[in-house]
MMTF fields as JSON, N, C-alpha, C and O atoms, coordinates in Angstrom:
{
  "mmtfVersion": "1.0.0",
  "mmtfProducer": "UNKNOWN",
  "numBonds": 319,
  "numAtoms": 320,
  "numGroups": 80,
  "numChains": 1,
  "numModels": 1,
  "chainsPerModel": [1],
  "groupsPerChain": [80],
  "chainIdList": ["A"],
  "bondAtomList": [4, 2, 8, 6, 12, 10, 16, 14, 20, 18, 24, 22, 28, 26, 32, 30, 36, 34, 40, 38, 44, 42, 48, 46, 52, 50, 56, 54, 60, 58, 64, 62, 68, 66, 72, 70, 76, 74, 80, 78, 84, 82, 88, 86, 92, 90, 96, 94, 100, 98, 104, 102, 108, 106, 112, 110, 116, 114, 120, 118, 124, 122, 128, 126, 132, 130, 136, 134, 140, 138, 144, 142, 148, 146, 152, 150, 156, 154, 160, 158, 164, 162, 168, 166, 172, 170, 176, 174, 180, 178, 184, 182, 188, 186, 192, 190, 196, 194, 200, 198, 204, 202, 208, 206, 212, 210, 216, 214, 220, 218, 224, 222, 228, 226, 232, 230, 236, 234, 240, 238, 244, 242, 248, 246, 252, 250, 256, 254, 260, 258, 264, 262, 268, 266, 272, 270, 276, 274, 280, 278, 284, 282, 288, 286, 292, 290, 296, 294, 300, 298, 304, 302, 308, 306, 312, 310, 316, 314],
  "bondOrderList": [1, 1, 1, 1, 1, 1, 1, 1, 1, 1, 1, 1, 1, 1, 1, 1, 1, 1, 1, 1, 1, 1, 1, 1, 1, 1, 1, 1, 1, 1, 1, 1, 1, 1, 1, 1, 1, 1, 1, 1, 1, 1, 1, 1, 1, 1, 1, 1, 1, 1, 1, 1, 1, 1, 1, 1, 1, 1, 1, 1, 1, 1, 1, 1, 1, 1, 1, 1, 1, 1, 1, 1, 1, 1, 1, 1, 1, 1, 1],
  "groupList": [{"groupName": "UNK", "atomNameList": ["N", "CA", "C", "O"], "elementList": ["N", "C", "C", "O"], "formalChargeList": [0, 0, 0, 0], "bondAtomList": [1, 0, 2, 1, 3, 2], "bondOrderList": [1, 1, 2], "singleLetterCode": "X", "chemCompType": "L-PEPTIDE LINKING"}],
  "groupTypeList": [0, 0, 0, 0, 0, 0, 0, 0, 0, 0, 0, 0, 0, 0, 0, 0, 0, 0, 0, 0, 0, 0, 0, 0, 0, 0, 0, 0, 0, 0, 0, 0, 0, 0, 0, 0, 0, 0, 0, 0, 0, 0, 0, 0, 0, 0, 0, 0, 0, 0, 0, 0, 0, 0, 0, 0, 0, 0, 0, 0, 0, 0, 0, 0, 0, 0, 0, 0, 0, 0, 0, 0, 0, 0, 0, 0, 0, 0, 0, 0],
  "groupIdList": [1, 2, 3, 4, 5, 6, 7, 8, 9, 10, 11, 12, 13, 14, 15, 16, 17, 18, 19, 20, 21, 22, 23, 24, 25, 26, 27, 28, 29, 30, 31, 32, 33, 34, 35, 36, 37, 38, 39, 40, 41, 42, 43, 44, 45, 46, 47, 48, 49, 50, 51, 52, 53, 54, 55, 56, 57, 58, 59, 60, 61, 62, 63, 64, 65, 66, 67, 68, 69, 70, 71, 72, 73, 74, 75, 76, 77, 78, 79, 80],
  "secStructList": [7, 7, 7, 7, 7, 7, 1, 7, 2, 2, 2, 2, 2, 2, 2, 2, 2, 2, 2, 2, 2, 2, 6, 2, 2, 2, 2, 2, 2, 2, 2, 2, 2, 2, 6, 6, 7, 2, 2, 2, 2, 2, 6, 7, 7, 7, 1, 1, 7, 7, 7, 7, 7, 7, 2, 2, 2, 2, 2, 2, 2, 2, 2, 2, 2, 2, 2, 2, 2, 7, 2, 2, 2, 2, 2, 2, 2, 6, 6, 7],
  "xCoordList": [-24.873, -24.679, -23.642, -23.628, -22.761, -21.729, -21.748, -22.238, -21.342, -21.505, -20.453, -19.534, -20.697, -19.372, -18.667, -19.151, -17.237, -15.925, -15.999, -15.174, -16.39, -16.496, -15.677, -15.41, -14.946, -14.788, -13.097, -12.686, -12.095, -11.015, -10.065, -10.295, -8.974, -7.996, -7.716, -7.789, -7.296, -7.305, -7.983, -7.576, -9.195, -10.257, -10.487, -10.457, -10.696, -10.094, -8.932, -8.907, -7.769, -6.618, -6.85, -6.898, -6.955, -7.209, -8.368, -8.075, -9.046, -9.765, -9.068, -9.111, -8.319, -7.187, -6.393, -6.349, -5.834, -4.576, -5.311, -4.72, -6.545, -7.064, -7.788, -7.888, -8.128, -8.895, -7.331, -7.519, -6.266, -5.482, -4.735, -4.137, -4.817, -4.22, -5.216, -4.801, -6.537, -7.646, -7.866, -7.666, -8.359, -9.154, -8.111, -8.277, -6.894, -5.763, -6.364, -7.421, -5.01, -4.834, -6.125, -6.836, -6.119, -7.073, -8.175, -8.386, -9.053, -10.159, -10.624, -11.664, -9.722, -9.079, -9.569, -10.658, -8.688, -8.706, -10.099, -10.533, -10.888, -12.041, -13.208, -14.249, -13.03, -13.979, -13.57, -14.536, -12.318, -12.23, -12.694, -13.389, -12.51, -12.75, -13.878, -14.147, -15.544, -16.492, -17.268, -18.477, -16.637, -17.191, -16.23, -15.576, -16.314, -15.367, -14.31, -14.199, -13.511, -12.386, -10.726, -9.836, -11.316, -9.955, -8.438, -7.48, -8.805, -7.963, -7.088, -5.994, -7.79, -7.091, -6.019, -4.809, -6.799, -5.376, -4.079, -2.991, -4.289, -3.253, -2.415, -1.241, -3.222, -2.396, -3.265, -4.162, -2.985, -3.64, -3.428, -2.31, -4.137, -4.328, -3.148, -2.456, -2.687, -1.44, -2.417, -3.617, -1.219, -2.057, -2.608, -1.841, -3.496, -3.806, -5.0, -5.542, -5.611, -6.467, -7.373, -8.387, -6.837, -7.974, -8.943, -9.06, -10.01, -11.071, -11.658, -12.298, -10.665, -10.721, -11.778, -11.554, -13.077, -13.623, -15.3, -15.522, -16.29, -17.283, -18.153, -17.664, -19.342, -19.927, -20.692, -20.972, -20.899, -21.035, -20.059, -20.213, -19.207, -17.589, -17.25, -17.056, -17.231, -16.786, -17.912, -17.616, -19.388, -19.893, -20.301, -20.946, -19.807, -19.424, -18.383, -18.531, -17.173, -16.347, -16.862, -16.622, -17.392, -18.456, -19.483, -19.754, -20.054, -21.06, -20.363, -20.627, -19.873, -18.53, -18.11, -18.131, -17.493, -16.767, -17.91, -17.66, -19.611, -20.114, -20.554, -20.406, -21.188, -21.227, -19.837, -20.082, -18.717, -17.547, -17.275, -17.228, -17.072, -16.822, -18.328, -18.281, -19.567, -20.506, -20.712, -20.034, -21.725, -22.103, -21.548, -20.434, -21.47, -21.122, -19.581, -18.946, -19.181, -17.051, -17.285, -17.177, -17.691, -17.041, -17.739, -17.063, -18.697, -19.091, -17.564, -16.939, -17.299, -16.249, -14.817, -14.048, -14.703, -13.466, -13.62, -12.584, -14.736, -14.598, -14.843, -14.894, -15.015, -14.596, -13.279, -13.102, -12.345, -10.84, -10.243, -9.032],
  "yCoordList": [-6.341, -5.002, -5.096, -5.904, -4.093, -4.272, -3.279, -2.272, -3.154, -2.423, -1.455, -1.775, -0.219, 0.981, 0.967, 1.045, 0.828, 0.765, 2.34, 3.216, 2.462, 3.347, 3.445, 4.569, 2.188, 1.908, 1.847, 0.869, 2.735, 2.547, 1.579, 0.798, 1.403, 0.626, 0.485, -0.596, 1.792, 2.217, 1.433, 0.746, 1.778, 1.228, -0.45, -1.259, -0.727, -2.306, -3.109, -4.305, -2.07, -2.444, -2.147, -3.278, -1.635, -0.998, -2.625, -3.477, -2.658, -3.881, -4.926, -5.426, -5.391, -6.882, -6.863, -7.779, -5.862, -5.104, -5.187, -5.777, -4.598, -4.618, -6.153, -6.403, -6.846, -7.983, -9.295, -9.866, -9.442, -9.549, -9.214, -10.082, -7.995, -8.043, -8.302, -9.114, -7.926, -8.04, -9.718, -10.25, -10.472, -11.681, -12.646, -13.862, -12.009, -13.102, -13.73, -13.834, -13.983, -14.165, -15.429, -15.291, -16.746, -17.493, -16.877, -17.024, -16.037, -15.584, -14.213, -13.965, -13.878, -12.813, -13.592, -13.347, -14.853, -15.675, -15.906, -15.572, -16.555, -16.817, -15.879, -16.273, -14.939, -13.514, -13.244, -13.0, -13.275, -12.695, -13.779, -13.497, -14.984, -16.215, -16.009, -15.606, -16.2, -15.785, -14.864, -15.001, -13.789, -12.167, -12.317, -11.355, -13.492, -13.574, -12.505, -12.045, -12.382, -11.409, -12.049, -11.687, -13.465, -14.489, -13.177, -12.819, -12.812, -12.236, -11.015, -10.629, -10.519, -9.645, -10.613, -10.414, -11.779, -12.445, -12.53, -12.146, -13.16, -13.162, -11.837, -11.816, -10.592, -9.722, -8.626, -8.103, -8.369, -6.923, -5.697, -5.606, -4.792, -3.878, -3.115, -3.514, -1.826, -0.723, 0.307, 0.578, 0.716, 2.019, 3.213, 4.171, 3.257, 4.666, 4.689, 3.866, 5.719, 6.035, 5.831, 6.441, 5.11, 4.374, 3.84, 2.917, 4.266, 2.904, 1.825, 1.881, 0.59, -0.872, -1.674, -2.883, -1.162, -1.984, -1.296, -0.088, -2.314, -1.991, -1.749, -2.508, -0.798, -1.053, -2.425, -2.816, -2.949, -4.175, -5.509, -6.361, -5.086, -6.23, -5.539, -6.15, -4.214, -3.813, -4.066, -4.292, -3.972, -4.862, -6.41, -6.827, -7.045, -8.284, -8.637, -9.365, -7.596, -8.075, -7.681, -8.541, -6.811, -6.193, -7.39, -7.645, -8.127, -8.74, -10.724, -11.702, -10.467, -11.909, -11.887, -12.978, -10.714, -10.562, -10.307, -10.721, -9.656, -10.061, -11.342, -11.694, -12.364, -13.614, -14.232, -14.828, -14.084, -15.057, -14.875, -15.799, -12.967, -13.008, -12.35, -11.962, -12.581, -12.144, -10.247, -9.412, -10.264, -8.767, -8.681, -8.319, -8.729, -8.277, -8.258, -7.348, -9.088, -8.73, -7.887, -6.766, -8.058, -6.496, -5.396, -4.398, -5.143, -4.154, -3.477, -2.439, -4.855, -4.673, -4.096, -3.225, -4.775, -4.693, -3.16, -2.726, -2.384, -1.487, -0.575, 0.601, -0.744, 0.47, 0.376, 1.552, -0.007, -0.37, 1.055, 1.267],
  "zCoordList": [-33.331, -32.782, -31.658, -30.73, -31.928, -30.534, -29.741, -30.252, -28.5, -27.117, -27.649, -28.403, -27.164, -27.786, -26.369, -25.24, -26.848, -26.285, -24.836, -25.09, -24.252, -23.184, -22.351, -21.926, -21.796, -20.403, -20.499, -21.124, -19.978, -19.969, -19.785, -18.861, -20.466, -19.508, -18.264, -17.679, -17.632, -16.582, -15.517, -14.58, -15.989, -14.878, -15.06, -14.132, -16.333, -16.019, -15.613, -15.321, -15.648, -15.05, -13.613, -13.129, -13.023, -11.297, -10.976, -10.137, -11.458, -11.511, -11.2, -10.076, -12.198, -12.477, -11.248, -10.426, -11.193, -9.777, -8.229, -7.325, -8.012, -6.942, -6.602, -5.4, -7.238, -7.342, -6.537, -5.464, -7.185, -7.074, -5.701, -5.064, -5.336, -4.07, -3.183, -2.356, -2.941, -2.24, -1.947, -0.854, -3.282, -3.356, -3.67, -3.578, -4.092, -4.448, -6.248, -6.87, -6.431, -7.708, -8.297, -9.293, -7.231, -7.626, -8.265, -9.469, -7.348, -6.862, -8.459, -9.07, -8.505, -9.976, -10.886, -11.404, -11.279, -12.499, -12.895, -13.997, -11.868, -11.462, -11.774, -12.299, -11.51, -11.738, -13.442, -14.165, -14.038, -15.269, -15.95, -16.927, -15.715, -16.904, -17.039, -18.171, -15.705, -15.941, -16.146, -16.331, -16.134, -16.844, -18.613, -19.016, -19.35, -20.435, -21.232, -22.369, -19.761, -20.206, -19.314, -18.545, -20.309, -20.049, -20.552, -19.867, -21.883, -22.163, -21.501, -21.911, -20.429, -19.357, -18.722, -18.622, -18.291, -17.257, -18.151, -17.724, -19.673, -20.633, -20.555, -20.183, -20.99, -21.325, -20.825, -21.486, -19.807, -18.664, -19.346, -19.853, -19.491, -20.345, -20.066, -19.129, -20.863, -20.71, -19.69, -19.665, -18.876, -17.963, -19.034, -19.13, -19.621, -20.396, -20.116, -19.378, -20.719, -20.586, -22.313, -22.654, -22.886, -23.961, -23.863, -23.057, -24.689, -23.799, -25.226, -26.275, -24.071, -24.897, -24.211, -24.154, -23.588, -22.954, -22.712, -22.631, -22.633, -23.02, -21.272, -20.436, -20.692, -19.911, -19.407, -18.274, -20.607, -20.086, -19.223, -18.348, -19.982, -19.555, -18.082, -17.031, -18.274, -16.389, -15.178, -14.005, -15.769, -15.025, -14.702, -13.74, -15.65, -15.417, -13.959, -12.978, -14.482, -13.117, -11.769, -10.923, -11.399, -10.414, -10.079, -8.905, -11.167, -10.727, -10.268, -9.569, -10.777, -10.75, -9.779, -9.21, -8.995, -7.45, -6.793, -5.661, -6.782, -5.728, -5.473, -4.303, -6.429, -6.71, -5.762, -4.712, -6.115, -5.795, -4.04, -3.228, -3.677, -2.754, -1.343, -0.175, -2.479, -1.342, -0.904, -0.306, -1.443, -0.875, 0.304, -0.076, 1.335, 2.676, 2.78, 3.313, 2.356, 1.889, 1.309, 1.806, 0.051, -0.771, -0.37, -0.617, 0.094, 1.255, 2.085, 1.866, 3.329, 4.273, 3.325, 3.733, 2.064, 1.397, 0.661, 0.157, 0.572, -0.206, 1.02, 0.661, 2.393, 3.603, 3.664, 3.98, 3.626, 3.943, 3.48, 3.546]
}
């Protein structure tokens, strides 16, 4: 059974982009390899609004960056 495709490009791109300037590219790689969406670092989605991506996979990266950078950063990083 597979997860239905919900979750935009968009919003997984704003993801890849913000992760990146925020946590730095290491820190990015790191979060996508283990939420298994190696394939974003390869080839980062087109800005549209398609949705190539499942609720589960966008909370992967959510749960990957609090793991990597700690509830209380991404707290501080999401008042900015």
């Amino acid at each position: 059974m597979t997860s239905e495709k919900s979750v935009s490009n968009l919003s997984i791109g704003s993801a890849y982009e913000s992760l990146g300037e925020i946590a730095g590219d290491d820190a990015r790689k790191i979060i996508f390899q283990n939420s298994n969406l190696s394939g974003v670092l390869e080839c980062p989605p087109a800005h549209n609004w398609k949705k190539e991506f499942t609720n589960t996979e966008q909370i992967s990266i959510y749960r990957e960056t609090m793991k990597l950078i700690g509830e209380v950063a991404l707290r501080e990083l999401s008042d900015r």
